[in-house]
C-alpha positions in Angstrom: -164.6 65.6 86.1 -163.3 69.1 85.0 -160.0 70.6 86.4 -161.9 73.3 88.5 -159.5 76.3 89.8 -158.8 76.5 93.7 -160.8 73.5 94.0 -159.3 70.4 95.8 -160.2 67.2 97.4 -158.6 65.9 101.0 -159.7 62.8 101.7 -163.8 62.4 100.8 -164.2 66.5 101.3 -163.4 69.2 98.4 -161.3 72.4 99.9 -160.9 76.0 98.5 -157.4 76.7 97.8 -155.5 79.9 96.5 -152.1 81.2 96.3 -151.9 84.8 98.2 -151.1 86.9 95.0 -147.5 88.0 94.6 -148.2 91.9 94.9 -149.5 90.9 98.6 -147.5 88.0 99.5 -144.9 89.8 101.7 -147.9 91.6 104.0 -150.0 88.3 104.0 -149.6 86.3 107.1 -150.1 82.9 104.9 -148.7 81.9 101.8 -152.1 80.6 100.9 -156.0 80.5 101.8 -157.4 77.0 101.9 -160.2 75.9 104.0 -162.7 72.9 103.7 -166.1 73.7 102.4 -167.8 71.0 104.1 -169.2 69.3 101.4 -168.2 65.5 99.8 -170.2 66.0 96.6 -168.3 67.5 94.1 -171.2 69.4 92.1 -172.3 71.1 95.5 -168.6 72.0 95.8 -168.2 73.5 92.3 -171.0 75.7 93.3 -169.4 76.7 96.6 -166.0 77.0 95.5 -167.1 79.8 93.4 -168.8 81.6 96.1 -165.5 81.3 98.4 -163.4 82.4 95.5 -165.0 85.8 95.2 -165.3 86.0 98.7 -161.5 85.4 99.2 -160.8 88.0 96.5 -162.5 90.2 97.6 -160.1 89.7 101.1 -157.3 90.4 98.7 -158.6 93.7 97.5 -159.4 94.4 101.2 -155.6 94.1 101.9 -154.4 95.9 99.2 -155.9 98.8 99.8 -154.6 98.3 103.8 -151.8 98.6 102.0 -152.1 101.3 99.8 -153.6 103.5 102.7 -150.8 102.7 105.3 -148.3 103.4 102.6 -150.3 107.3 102.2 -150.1 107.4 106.3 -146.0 106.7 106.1 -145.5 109.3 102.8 -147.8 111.6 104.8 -145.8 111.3 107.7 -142.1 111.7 105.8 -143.6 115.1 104.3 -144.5 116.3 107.8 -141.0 115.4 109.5 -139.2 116.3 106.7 -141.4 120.0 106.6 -140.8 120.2 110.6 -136.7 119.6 110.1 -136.9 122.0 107.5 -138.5 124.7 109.7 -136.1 124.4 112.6 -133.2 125.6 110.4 
């Protein structure tokens, strides 16, 4: 049996399991994602541990560019205040 990343057995069933990545890991709400895929048979859950891994990435992105688009909001907003104080004196 090969050492397959994010893949990892509890009991008789294989889980997905992934660190949050550090660039996200202070506006995650977990440290990491791990979930069973319902499956005993390890072939079956190579298969599906890739899927989930793409999927979960793809969760990541999602967040950073929450991120990245929040952050525009908040510089958005300093320009505007700081244009508005500048204008009352």
């Amino acid at each position: 049996m090969s050492k397959m990343g994010r893949l990892v057995r509890g009991g008789n069933v294989y889980y997905h399991r992934a660190s949050i990545p550090a660039d996200i890991k202070d506006s995650y709400p977990k440290s990491e994602k791990t979930f069973s895929l319902k499956t005993r048979d390890y072939r079956e859950a190579v298969k599906l541990v890739r899927v989930a891994a793409v999927e979960v990435d793809l969760k990541f992105e999602e967040h950073r560019r929450k991120i990245a688009g929040q952050r525009l909001v908040q510089q958005a907003r300093a320009v505007v205040e700081a244009e508005q104080r500048a204008t009352k004196t």
